[in-house]
C-alpha positions in Angstrom: -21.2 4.3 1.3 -22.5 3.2 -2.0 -22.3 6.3 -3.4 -18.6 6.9 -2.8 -18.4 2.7 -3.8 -20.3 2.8 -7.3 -20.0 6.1 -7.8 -23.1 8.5 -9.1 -24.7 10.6 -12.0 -25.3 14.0 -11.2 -27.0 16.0 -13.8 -24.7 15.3 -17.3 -21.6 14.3 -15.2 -20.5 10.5 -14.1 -18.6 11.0 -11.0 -16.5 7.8 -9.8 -15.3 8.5 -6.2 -12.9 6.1 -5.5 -10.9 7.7 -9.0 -11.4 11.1 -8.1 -12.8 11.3 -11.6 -15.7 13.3 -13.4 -16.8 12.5 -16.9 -18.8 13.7 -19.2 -18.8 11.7 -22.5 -15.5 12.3 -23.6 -14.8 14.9 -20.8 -12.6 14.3 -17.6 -12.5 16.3 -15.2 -10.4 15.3 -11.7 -10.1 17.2 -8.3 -8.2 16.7 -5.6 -9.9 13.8 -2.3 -10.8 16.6 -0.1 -12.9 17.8 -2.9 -14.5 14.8 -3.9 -15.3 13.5 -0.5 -17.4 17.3 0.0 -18.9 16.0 -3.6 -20.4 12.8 -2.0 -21.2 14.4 1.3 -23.7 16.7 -0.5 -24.9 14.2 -2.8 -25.7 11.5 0.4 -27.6 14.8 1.6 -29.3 14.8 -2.0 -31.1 18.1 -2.6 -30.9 19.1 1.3 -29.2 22.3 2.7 -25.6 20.8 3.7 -24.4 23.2 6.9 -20.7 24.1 6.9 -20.2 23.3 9.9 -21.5 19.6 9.1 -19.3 19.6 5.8 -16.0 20.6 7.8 -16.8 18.2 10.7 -17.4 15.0 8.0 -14.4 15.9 5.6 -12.2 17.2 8.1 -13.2 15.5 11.2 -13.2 19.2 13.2 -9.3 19.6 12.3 -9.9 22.7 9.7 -9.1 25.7 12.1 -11.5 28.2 9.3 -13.9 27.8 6.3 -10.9 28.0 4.0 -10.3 24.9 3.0 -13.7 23.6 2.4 -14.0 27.3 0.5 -11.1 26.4 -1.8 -12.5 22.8 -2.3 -15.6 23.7 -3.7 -13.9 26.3 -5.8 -12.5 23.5 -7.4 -15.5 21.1 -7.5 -17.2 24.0 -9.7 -15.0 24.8 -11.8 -14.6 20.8 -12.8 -18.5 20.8 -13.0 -18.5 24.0 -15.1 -19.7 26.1 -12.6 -20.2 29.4 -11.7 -21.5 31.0 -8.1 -23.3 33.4 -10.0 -24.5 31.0 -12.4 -25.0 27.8 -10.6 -26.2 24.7 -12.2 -24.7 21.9 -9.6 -24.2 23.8 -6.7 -25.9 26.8 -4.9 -24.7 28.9 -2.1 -27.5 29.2 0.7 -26.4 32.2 2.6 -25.3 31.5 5.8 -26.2 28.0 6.1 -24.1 26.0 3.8 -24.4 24.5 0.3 -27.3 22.5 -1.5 -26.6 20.3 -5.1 -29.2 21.5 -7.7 -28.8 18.3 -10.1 -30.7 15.0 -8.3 -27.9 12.7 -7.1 -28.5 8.6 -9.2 -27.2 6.1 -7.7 -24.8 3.9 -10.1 -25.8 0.5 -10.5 -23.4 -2.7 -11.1 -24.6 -2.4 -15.0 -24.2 1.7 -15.2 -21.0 1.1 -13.5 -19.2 -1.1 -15.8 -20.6 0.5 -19.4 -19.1 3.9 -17.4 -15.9 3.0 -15.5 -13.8 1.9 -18.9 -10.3 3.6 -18.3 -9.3 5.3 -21.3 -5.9 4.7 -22.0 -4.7 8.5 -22.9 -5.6 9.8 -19.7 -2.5 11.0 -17.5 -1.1 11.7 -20.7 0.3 8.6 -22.0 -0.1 4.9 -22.9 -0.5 2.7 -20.2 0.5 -1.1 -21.0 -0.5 -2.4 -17.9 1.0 -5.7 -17.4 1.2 -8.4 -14.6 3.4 -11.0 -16.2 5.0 -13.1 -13.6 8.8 -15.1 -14.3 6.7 -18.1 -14.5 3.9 -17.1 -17.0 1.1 -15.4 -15.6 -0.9 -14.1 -18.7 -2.1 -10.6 -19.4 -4.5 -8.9 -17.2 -7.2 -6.1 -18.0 -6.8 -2.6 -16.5 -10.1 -3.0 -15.1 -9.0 -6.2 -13.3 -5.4 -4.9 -11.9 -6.8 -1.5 -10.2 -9.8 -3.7 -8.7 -12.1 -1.3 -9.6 -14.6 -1.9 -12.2 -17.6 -4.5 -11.6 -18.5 -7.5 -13.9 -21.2 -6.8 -16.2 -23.6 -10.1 -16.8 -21.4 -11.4 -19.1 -18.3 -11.1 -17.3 -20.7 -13.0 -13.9 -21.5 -15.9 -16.2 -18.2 -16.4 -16.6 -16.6 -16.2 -13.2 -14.2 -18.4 -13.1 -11.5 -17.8 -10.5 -8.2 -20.4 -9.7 -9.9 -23.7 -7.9 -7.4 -22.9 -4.9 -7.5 -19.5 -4.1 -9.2 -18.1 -0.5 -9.8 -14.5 1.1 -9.7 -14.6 4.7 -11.9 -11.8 5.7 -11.4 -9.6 9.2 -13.2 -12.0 11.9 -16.1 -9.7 13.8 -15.7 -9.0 16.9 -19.0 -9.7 18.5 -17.6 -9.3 22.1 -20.4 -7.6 24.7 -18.2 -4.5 25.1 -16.5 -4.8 21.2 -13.6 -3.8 22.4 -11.3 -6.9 21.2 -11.0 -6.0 17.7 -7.4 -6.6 18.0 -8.0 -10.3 18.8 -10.7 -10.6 15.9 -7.9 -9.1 13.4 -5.7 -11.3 15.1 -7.4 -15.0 14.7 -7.9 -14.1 10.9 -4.4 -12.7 10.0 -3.2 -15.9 11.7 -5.2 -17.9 9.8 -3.9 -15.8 6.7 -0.7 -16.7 7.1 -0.9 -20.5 8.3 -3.3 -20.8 5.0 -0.4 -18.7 2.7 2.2 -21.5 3.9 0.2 -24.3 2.4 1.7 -25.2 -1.7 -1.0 -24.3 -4.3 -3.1 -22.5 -2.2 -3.6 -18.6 -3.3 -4.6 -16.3 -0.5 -5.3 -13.0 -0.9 -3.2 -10.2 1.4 -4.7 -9.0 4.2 -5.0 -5.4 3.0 -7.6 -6.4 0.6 -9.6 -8.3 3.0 -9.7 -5.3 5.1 -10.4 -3.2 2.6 -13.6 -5.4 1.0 -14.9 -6.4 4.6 -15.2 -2.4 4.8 -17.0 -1.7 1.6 -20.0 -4.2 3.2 -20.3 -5.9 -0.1 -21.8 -9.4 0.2 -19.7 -12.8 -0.8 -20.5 -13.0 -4.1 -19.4 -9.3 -5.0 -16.2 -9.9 -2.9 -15.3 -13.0 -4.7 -15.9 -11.5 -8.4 -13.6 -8.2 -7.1 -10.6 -10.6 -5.3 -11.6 -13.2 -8.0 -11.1 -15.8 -5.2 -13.2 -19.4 -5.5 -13.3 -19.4 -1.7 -14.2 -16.9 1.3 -13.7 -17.9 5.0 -15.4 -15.4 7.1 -16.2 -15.7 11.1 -16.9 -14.0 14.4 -14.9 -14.3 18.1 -15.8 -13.5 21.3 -13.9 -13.1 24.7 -15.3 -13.2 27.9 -12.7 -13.5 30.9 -10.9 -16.1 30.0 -13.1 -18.1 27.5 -12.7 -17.2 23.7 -15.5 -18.4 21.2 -15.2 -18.6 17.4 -16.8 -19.1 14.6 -16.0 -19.9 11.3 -17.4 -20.8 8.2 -16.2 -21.7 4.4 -18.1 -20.5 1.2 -17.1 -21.4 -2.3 -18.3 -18.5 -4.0 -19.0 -20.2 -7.6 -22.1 -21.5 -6.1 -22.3 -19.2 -2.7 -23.0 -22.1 -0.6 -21.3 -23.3 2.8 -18.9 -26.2 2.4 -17.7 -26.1 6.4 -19.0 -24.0 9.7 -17.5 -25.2 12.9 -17.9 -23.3 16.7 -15.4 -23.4 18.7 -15.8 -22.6 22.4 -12.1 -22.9 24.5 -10.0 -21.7 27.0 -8.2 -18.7 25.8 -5.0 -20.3 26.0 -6.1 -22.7 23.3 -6.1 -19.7 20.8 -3.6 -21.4 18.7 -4.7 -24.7 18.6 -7.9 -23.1 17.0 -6.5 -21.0 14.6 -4.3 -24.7 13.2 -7.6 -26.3 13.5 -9.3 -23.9 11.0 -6.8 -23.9 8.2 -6.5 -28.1 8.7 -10.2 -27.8 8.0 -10.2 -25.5 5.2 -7.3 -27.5 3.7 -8.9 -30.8 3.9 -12.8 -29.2 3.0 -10.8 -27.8 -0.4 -9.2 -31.3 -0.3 -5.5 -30.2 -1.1 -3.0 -32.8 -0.9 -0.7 -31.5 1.5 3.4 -32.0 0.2 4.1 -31.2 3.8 3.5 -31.4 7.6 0.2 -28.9 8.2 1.6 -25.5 9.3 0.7 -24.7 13.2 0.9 -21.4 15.0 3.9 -20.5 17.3 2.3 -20.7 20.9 3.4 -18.3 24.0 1.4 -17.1 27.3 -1.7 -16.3 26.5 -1.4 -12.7 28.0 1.3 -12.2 26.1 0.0 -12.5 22.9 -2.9 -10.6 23.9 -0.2 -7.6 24.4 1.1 -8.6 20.7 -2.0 -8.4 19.3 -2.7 -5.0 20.5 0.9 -3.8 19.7 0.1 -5.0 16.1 -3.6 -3.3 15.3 -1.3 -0.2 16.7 1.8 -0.9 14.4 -0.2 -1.7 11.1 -2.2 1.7 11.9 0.1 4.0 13.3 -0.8 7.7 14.2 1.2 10.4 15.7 1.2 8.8 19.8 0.2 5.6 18.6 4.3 4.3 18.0 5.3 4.7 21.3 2.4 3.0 22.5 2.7 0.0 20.2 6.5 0.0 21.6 5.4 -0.4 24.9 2.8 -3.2 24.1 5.6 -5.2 22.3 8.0 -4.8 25.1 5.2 -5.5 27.7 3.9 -8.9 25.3 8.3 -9.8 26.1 8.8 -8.9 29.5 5.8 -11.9 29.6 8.0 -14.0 27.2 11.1 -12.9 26.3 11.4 -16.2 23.7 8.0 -15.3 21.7 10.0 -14.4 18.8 7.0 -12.4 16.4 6.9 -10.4 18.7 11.0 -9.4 18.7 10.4 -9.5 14.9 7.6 -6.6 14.8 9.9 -4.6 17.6 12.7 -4.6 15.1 9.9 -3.8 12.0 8.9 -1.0 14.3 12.1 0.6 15.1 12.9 0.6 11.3 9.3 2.1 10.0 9.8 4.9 12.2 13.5 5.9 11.7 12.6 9.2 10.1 9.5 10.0 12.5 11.0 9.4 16.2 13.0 11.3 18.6 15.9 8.9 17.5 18.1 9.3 14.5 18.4 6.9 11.8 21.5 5.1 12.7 20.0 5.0 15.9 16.6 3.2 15.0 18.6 0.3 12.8 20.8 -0.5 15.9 17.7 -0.9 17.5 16.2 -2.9 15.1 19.1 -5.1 14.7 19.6 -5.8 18.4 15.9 -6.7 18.1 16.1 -8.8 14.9 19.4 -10.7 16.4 17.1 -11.3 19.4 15.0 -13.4 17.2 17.3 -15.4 15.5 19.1 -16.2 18.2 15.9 -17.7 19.7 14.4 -18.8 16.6 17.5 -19.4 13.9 15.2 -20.8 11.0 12.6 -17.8 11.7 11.3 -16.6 8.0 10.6 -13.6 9.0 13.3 -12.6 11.3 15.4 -13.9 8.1 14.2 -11.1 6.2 14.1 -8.1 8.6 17.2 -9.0 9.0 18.1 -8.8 5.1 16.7 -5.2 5.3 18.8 -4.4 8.0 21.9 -5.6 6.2 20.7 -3.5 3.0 20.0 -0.3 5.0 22.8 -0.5 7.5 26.3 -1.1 5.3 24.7 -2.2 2.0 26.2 -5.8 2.6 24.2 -6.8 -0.5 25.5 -10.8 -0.7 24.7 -10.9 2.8 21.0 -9.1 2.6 20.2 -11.5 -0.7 21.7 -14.7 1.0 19.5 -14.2 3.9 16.2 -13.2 2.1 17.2 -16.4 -0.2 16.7 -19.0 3.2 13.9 -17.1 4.4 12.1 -17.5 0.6 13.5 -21.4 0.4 11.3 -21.3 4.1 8.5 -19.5 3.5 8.0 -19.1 -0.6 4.8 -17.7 -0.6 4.8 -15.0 2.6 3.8 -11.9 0.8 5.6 -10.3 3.8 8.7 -11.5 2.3 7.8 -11.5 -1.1 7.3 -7.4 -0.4 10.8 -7.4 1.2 12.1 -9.0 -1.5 11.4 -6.3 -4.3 14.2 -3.9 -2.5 16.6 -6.6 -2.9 15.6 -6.7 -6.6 16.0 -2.7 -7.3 19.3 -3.0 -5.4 20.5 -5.6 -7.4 19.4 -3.5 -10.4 16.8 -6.2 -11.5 14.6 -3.7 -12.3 12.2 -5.7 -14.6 12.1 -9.1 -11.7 11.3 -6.1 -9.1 8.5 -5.3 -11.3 7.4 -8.4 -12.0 7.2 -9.2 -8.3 5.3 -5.8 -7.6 2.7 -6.7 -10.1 2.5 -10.8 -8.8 1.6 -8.8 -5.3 -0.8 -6.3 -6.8 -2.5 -9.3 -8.2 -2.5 -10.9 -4.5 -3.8 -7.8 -3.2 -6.1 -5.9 -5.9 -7.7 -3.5 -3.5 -5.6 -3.3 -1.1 -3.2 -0.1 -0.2 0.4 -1.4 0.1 1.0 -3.1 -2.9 0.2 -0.6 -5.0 1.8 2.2 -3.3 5.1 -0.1 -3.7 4.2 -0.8 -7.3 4.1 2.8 -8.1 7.3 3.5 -6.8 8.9 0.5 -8.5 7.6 1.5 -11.3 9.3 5.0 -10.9 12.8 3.6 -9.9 12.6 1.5 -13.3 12.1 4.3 -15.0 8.2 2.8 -16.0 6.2 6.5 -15.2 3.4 5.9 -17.8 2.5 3.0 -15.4 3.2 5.0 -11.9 0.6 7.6 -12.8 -2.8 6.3 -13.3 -1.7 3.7 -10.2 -0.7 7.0 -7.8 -4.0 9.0 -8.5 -6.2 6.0 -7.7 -4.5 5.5 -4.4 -4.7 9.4 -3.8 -8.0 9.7 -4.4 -8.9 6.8 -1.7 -6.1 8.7 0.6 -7.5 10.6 3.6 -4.1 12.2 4.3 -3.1 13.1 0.8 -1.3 9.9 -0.7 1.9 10.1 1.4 4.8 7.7 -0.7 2.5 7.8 -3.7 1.9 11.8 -4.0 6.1 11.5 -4.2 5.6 9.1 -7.1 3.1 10.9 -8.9 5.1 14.3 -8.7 8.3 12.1 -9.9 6.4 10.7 -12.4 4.9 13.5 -14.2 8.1 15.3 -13.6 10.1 12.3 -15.6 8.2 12.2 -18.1 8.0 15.3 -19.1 4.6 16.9 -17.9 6.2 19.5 -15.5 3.3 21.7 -14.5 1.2 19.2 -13.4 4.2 17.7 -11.3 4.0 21.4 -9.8 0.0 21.3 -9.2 0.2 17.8 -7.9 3.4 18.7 -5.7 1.0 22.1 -4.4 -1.3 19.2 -2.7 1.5 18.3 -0.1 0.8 18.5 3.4 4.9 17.5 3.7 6.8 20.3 4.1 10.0 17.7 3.5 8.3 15.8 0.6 8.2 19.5 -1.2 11.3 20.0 0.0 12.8 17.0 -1.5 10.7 17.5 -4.5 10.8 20.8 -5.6 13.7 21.4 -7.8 12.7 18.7 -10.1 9.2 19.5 -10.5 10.1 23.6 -11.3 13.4 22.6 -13.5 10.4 19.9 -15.5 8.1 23.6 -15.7 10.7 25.2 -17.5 10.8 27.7 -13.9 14.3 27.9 -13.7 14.2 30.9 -11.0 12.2 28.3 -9.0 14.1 25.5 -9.3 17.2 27.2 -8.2 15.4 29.0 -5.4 14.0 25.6 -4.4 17.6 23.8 -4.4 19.2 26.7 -2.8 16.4 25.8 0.0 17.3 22.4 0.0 21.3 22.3 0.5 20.2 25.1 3.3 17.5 22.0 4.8 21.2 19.9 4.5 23.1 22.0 5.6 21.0 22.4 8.8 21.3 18.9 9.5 19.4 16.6 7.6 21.9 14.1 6.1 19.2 12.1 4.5 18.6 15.1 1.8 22.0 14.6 0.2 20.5 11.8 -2.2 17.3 14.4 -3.4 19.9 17.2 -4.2 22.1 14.7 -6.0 19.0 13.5 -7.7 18.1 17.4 -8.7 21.2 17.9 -10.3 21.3 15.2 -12.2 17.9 15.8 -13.4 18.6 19.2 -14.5 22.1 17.9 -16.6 25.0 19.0 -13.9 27.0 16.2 -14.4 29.5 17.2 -11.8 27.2 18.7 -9.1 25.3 15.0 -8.9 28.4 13.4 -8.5 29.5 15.2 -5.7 26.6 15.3 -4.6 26.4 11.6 -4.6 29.0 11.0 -3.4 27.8 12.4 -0.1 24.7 10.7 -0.2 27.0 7.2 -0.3 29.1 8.6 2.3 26.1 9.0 4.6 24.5 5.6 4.0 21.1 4.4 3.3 21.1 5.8 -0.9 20.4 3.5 -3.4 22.4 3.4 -6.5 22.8 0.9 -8.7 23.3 0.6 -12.7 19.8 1.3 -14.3 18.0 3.5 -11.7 16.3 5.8 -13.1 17.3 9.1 -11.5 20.7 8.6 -12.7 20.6 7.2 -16.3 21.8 10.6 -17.6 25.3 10.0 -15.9 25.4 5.9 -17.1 28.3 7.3 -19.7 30.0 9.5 -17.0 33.7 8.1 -15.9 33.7 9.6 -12.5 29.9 7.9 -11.8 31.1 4.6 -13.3 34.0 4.6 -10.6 31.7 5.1 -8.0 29.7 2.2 -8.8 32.5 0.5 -8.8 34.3 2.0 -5.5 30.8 0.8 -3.6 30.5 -2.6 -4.9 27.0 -1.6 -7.0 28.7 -2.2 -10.9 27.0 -4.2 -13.2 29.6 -7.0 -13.0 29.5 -6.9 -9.0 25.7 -7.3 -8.5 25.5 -9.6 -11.1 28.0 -12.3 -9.1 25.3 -12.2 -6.0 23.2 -15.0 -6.4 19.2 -14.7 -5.9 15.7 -16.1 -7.0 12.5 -15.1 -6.4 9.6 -17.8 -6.8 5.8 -17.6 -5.4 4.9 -21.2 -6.3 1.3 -20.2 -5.7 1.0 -18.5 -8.8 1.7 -21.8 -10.5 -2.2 -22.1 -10.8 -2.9 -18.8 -12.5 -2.5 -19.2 -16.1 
């Protein structure tokens, strides 16, 4: 774990796992995640034999049906290492048994790490400004501080100064006698997250970056310097039958001591009153003035949001059978209480994540979302959250864009610093054609939630639908190399990206890494017309109308986008035009797949035929303000 964390010197090479990056003084070399995780598997082993077998069971977990893969992979680890396999310096082939490193493996320490890990600016192939100025004056950050990646040197410790108010709520344990209740571990802490986010002038780092630290196994101190957070609350719960014990306890990391611990040892039902209990207490022990009435957890059975809890550790974690389970754990949590209204929220926020990966079509998964969402509000009018699923539903459904913004507008006046909403709330922005606010927003989230995976898959894809690529790149291979399933939304950026920008055979090597037969698909065209392979990139769009042809509606936007890219004015039009007619395409003044048609009459018209001219969206009214970034200066 420390070696894939820090990173490692093997023989004249620095290799930074977490990057997918190799250096050797002014030398980088970077290889694919498969790749690097067989890197750090042989270098845990040190100078021991690695079998294949073991190699294809840790990278691979036993899915690789043949030794190809891991073949290819360290094909590609040697020729970045400068490697031969008849003149090996870093890796030598023990007949069959497996593979051994020649070079000893040295593990980075804090100091190697930070004189190492500087991220040279040039790399990707372009300048990258990275900024993370928010509307209301949040100054410039470092690179090093933005990707969460670098550690402090001694200096940079001496001087840890983080915001008086900000917290990270790590992932309660679960020290149940059969650990089995993870989900109601996760539970008590996201709760806690989100009473604590509701409280004025308090920061509070997302959850993904909680998770993510907890799993590093760094201690408080290292946590606090990488979150830059003044406080950590940490704790443990355990069920038995129907008793529930937890613990908690507050650090304030400048001087890593304990500032409040309580116990608590309840009924189960008395959940809630626990979870209120613990932000009160962290509120008053960081004695903030509350401007408010303290915010308490919305109660239900207590089987019932046992059922809720399991449906969400499902739902934040899908895989493959895992939907239609969480489905039936959120319908079993309402047949308890059919008026617990988080859990008709998540239902809807269910149906709409997997609109393009069910049995049911699109337009079928947003009725079913909507029925769920108008469920809530019908219960709970005043809800934040079914406010905004229901904005998103207005967006995606008709692209009603005064009613989406008027609705994400009450549930930010409600709510103004739910990073669930403030998330939401950057589709509104690119809708709207607010391209530098969505931005701005994306980089206020990233700075919420350094390490964490969401934010900056969605900040890479802002950046590419604001035309900011330089800015998309270096963001998409970071989260790439930590992906186990190849990068997903943020592979599609970083082929966009590269592509956009001019660097057209790499789009096509990145784009090679798909596991997506659709993301290539979709892709394609742009990547071999950015190549200068024109054969290709006709083959490949031929391939794609056939894909629409076939059935799939949702593919009229990519071959619009394809056209337009390549400079046939009149083919993306019509093909746009499609796209509209089959809902769900953005378009809006400004985006960047279609600035080359900005002077076109007949693309003009359009805007104007589907209420998305720069007049019309500038008439709908809406703010976005995270009044807890007030204390970041």
């Amino acid at each position: 774990m420390e070696l894939r964390t820090n990173g490692f010197l093997l023989g004249k090479w620095t290799v930074f796992p977490l990057e997918g990056r190799l250096k050797n003084g002014d030398e980088v070399q970077r290889i694919q995640p498969k790749s690097m995780d067989v890197l750090v598997v042989l270098a845990e082993a040190k100078e021991a034999v690695v079998s294949r077998e073991t190699l294809l069971n840790e990278v691979w977990q036993g899915r690789a049906v043949s030794d190809e893969p891991l073949t290819r992979c360290i094909g590609e680890i040697r020729r970045a290492l400068g490697d031969t396999s008849k003149s090996s310096q870093y890796i030598h082939t023990v007949p069959k048994r497996g593979y051994q490193l020649l070079q000893k493996v040295i593990p980075l320490d804090v100091e190697e790490d930070t004189r190492e890990n500087h991220h040279d600016p040039s790399e990707a192939g372009g300048s990258v400004n990275w900024r993370a100025i928010s509307a209301i004056g949040i100054g410039l950050l470092t690179i090093s501080t933005l990707l969460g990646l670098a550690f402090l040197n001694r200096e940079d410790v001496a001087a840890f100064s983080p915001p008086d108010w900000s917290i990270v709520v790590l992932p309660f344990d679960d020290v149940s006698q059969d650990g089995a209740h993870g989900y109601m571990s996760d539970g008590v802490a996201d709760e806690v997250t989100n009473l604590l986010s509701r409280v004025n002038g308090l920061r509070v780092t997302s959850r993904s970056s909680a998770v993510a630290v907890k799993r590093q196994g760094i201690d408080i101190p290292a946590i606090a310097r990488k979150l830059n957070v003044a406080y950590v609350l940490e704790g443990s719960v355990r069920t038995s039958g129907d008793r529930i014990r937890i613990s908690a306890n507050l650090v304030d990391t400048r001087s890593d001591t304990r500032i409040w611990s309580e116990d608590f040892y309840r009924e189960l039902k008395d959940v809630f009153a626990i979870q209120d209990e613990i932000a009160r207490s962290v509120s008053d022990a960081l004695k903030i003035v509350l401007t408010s009435s303290t915010p308490v957890s919305l109660q239900t059975d207590p089987a019932a949001y046992t059922l809720f809890l399991q449906a969400r550790e499902l739902h934040q974690q899908p895989a493959g059978s895992d939907y239609q389970r969480a489905f039936d754990l959120y319908e079993a949590a309402l047949a308890i209480d059919p008026n617990y209204t988080p859990a008709w929220v998540w239902l809807a926020a269910l149906y709409d994540d997997t609109q393009n990966s069910s049995d049911w079509s699109a337009t079928e998964a947003r009725n079913l979302a909507r029925r769920a969402v108008d469920r809530a509000l019908k219960i709970s009018p005043e809800d934040p959250l079914a406010l905004g699923m229901s904005s998103l539903l207005s967006l995606s459904e008709n692209r009603d864009l005064a009613r989406s913004a008027s609705e994400m507008q009450t549930a930010l006046k409600l709510e103004p610093n739910n990073p669930i909403l403030m998330r939401w709330s950057v589709n509104i922005l690119l809708a709207l054609a607010r391209f530098d606010e969505a931005v701005q927003v994306g980089e206020q989230l990233y700075d919420q939630d350094p390490v964490g995976t969401i934010s900056r898959i969605n900040l890479a894809l802002t950046y590419v639908m604001a035309g900011e690529f330089e800015k998309a790149i270096p963001l998409c291979r970071i989260v790439i190399s930590e992906s186990d399933s190849g990068g997903g939304p943020c592979l599609s950026a970083l082929v966009l990206g590269l592509a956009y920008s001019g660097r057209g055979e790499a789009a096509v090597d990145a784009l090679l890494s798909s596991e997506s037969s659709r993301l290539t698909a979709r892709l394609s065209p742009r990547a071999f017309f950015a190549a200068g392979a024109i054969d290709k990139y006709e083959e490949s769009l031929e391939a794609l109308i056939a894909r629409y042809e076939a059935g799939d509606r949702n593919l009229a936007s990519a071959i619009a986008r394809s056209y337009a890219f390549a400079g046939n004015d009149e083919l993306a039009i019509a093909w746009l035009t499609k796209a509209v007619e089959n809902g769900g395409t953005l378009i809006a003044p400004g985006l960047s797949y279609y600035r080359s048609l900005e002077t076109n009459p007949q693309y003009l018209n359009l805007l104007e035929q589907t209420g998305n001219s720069a007049a019309q969206l500038e008439s709908i009214e809406f703010v976005v303000r995270d009044r807890a970034l007030d204390l970041i200066d």
